[in-house]
C-alpha positions as CSV (number, residue, x, y, z in Angstrom):
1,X,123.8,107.1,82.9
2,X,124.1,109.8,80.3
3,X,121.3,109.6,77.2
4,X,122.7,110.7,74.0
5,X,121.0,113.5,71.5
6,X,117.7,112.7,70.0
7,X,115.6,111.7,72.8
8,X,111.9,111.7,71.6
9,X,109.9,112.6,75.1
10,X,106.3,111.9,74.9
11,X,105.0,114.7,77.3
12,X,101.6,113.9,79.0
13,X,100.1,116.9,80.6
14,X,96.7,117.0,82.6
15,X,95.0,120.2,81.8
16,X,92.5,120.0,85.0
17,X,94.8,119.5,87.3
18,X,95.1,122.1,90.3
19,X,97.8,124.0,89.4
20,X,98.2,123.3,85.4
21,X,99.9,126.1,84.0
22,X,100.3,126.2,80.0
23,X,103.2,128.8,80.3
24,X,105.4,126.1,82.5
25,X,103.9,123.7,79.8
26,X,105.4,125.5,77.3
27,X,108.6,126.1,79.2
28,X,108.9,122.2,79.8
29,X,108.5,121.7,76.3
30,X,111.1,124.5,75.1
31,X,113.8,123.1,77.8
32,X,113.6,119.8,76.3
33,X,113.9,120.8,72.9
34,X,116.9,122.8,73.6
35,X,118.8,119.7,75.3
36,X,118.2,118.4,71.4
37,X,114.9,116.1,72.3
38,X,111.7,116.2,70.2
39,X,108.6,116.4,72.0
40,X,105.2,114.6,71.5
41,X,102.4,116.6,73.5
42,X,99.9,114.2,74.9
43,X,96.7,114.7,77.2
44,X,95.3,113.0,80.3
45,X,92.5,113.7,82.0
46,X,89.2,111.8,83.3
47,X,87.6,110.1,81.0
48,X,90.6,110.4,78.6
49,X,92.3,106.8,77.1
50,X,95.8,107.1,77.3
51,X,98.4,105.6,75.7
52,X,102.5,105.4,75.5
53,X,103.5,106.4,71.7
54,X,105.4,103.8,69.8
55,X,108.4,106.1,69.5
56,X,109.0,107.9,72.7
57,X,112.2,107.3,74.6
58,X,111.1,108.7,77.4
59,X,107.9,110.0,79.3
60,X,107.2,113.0,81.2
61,X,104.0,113.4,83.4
62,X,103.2,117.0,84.5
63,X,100.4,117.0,87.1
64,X,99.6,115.3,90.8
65,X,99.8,112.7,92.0
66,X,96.9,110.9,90.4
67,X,98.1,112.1,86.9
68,X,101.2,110.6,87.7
69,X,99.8,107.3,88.3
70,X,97.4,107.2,85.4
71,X,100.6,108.0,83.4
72,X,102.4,104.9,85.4
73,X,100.2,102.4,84.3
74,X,99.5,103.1,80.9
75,X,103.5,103.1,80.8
76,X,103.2,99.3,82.7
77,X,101.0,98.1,80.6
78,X,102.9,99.3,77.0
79,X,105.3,96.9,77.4
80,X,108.2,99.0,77.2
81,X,110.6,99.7,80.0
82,X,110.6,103.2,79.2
83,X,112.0,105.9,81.6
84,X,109.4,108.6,83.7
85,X,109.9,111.8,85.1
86,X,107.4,114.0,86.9
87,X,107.1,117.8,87.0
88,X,104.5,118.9,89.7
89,X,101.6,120.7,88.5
90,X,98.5,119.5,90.6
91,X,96.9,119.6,93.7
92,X,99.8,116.9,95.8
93,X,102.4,116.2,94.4
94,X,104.4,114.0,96.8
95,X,106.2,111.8,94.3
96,X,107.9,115.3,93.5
97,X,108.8,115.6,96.7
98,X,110.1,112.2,97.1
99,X,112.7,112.6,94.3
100,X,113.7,116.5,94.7
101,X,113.6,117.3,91.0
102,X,114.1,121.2,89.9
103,X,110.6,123.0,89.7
104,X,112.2,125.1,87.0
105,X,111.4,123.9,83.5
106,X,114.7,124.1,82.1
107,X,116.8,123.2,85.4
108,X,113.8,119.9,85.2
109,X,114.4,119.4,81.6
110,X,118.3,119.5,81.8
111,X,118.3,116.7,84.8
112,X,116.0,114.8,83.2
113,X,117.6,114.1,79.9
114,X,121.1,113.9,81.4
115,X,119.6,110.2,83.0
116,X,122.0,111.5,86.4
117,X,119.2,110.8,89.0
118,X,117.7,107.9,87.0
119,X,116.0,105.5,89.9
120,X,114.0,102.4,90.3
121,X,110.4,102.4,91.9
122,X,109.1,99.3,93.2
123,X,105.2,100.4,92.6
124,X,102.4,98.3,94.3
125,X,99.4,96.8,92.7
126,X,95.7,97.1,94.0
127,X,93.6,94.7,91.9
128,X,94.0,96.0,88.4
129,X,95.4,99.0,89.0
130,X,98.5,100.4,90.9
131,X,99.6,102.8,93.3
132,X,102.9,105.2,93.8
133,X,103.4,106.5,96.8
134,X,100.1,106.0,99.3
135,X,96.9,104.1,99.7
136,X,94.2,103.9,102.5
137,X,90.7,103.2,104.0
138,X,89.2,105.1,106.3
139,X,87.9,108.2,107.2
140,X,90.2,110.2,104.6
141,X,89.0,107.5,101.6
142,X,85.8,108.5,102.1
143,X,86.3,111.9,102.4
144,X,88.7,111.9,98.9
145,X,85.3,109.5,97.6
146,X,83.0,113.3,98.1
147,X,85.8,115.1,96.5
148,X,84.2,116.1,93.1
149,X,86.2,117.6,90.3
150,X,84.6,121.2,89.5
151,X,85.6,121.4,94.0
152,X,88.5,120.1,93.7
153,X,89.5,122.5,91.0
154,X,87.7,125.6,92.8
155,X,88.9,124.8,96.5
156,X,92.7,123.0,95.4
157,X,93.7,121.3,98.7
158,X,90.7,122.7,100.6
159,X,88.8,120.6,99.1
160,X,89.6,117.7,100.9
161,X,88.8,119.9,103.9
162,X,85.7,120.5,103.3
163,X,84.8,116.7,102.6
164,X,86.4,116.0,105.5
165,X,84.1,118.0,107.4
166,X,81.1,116.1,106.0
167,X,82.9,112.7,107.2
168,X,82.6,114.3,110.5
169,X,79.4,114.7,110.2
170,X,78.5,111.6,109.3
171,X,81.2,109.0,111.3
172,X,81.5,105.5,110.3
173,X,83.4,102.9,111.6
174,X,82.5,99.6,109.7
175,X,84.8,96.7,110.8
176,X,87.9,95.9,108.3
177,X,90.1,92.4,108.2
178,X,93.5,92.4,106.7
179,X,95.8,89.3,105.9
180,X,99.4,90.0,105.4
181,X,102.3,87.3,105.6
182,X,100.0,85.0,107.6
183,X,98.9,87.6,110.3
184,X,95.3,88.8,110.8
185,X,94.9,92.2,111.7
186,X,91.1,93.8,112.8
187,X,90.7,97.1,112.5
188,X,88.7,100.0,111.0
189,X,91.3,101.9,109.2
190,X,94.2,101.2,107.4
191,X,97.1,103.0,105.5
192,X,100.2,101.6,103.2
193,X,102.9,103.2,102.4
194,X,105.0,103.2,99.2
195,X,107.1,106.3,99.7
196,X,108.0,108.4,102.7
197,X,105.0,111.3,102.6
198,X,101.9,111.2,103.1
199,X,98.9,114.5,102.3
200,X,102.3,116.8,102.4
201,X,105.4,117.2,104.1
202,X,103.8,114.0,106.7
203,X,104.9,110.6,107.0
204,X,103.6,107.5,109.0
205,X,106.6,105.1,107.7
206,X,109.7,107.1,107.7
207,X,112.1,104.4,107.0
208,X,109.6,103.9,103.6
209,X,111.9,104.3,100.4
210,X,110.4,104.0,96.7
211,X,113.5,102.2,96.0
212,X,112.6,99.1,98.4
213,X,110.5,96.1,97.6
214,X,108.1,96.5,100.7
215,X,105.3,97.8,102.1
216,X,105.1,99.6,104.9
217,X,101.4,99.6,106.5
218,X,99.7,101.0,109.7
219,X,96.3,100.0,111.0
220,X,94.2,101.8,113.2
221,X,92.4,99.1,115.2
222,X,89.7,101.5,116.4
223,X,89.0,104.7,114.3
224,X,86.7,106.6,116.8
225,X,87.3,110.3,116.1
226,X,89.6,110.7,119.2
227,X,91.6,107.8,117.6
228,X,91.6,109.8,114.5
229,X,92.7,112.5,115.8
230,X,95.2,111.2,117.9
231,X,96.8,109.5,115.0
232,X,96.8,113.1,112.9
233,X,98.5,114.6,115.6
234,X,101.1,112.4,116.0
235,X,101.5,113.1,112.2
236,X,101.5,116.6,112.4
237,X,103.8,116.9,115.0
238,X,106.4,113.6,113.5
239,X,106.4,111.6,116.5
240,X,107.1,107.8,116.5
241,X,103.3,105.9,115.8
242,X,105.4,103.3,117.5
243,X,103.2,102.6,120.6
244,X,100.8,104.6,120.5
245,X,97.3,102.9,121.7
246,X,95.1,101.6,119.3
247,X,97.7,101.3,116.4
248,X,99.3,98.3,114.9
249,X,102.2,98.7,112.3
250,X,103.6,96.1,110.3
251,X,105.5,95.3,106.9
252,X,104.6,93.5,104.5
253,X,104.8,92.8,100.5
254,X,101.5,91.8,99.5
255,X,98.1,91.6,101.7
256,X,94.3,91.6,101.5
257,X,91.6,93.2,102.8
258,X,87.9,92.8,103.0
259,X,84.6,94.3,104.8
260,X,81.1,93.7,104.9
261,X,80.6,97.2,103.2
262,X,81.9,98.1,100.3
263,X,84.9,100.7,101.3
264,X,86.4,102.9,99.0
265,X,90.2,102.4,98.5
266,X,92.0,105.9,98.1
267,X,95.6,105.7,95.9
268,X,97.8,108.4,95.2
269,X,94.4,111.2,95.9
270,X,92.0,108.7,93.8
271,X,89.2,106.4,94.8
272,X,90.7,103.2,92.5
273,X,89.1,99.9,94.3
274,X,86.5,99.4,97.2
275,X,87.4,96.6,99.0
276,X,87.9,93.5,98.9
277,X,91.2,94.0,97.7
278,X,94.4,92.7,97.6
279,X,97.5,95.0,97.4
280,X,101.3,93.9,96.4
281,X,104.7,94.8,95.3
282,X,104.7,94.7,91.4
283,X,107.6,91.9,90.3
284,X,109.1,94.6,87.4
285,X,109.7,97.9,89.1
286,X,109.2,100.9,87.4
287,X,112.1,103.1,86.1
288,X,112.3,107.1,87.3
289,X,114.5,110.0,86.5
């Protein structure tokens, strides 16, 4: 799918994201104008309304992860089926790494506005919001929850390290029940996956694909810190999570989940929900390129 000559890209930059750089910014900017596109700057950010202008074409997201799915559903709920492409510039970035575009500005630019790799996404809703490429409860959801932004922004992916270290600290294992295409799973951790990665180069549902309409979703049914672990090392070192004790996998394309404590739901690197909460396939999938 080629686009013609006077593309107007609306591109929505996140100036606190970890690894915002205004010289790639800039570069972005100048690649697209060179392929003959004009260019609407726009800026995200916490605390930051955002919205899809009336005459872009297409829409361009440079940051993380989360930036990336702010961007997402402020392009869902425009009403437009408008093209998105992602250029990495925060802390994760594993959308980026799901669809292998050029980290050169101009090599990004060029693919981009040729439409070559153009792709359909079927994101996943959790309540009101929606999620790209991950979600969870658990351990790591609480320890993203004691992320705060001036750490996250002095530490970068450290950060999450160090929270970690206070979940440690202070281990809680409060009992979770999910519902998904009538089976009842109990457990006291859970993770969905959109996409393929998972905090990096890690996956826990290989066979994943943004281009699918499921969900793929593990659940730890204990999530003692030997469980934990267990489960992280099997990550690190990509072995099968197929049979290993304690774990129950399953697909799935909508389900809910509920605890007597108010969990926090991590999406994409964000807190977005505390459960209850119910998570499925969105009917209109999202368009990428």
């Amino acid at each position: 799918m080629a686009t013609s000559a006077g593309e107007i890209v609306q591109l929505i930059y996140n100036p606190t994201a970890g690894r915002h750089c205004p010289k790639r910014l800039a570069a972005l900017r100048l690649g697209f104008e060179a392929g003959g596109a004009r260019v609407i700057l726009s800026e995200s950010g916490p605390g930051l309304a955002l919205a899809i202008d009336e005459d872009a074409s297409h829409v361009c997201a440079i940051g993380g992860d989360g930036t990336v799915r702010h961007v997402a559903l402020a392009l869902a709920r425009c009403g437009r089926a408008l093209p998105l492409s992602i250029y990495p510039g925060g802390t994760v970035n594993l959308l980026h790494r799901e669809f292998a575009s050029p980290a050169d500005p101009a090599a990004h630019a060029r693919r981009t506005l040729s439409g070559e790799a153009a792709c359909l996404h079927y994101a996943a809703e959790i309540n009101d919001t929606l999620f790209l490429a991950c979600a969870s409860v658990g351990p790591d959801s609480r320890a993203v929850a004691a992320v705060t932004p001036a750490l996250k922004r002095r530490l970068g992916k450290l950060a999450y390290v160090v929270a970690f270290l206070g979940v440690l600290a202070r281990w809680e294992r409060p009992s979770i029940r999910l519902g998904c295409d009538g089976r009842d799973i109990a457990c006291e951790a859970f993770y969905i996956a959109k996409g393929r990665y998972f905090a990096g180069p890690w996956s826990f549902a290989p066979e994943a694909r943004l281009s699918a309409p499921l969900l793929h979703g593990i659940a730890l049914t204990r999530a003692r810190r030997r469980d934990c672990a267990r489960f992280a090392w099997a990550l690190l070192r990509g072995t099968s999570l197929e049979g290993l004790r304690g774990v129950a996998a399953f697909t799935c394309t909508a389900l809910t989940a509920e605890s007597d404590a108010p969990l926090p739901v991590q999406a994409d690197g964000d807190i977005v929900a505390t459960l209850p909460a119910r998570i499925q396939l969105r009917a209109d999938p999202l368009s990428f390129c």
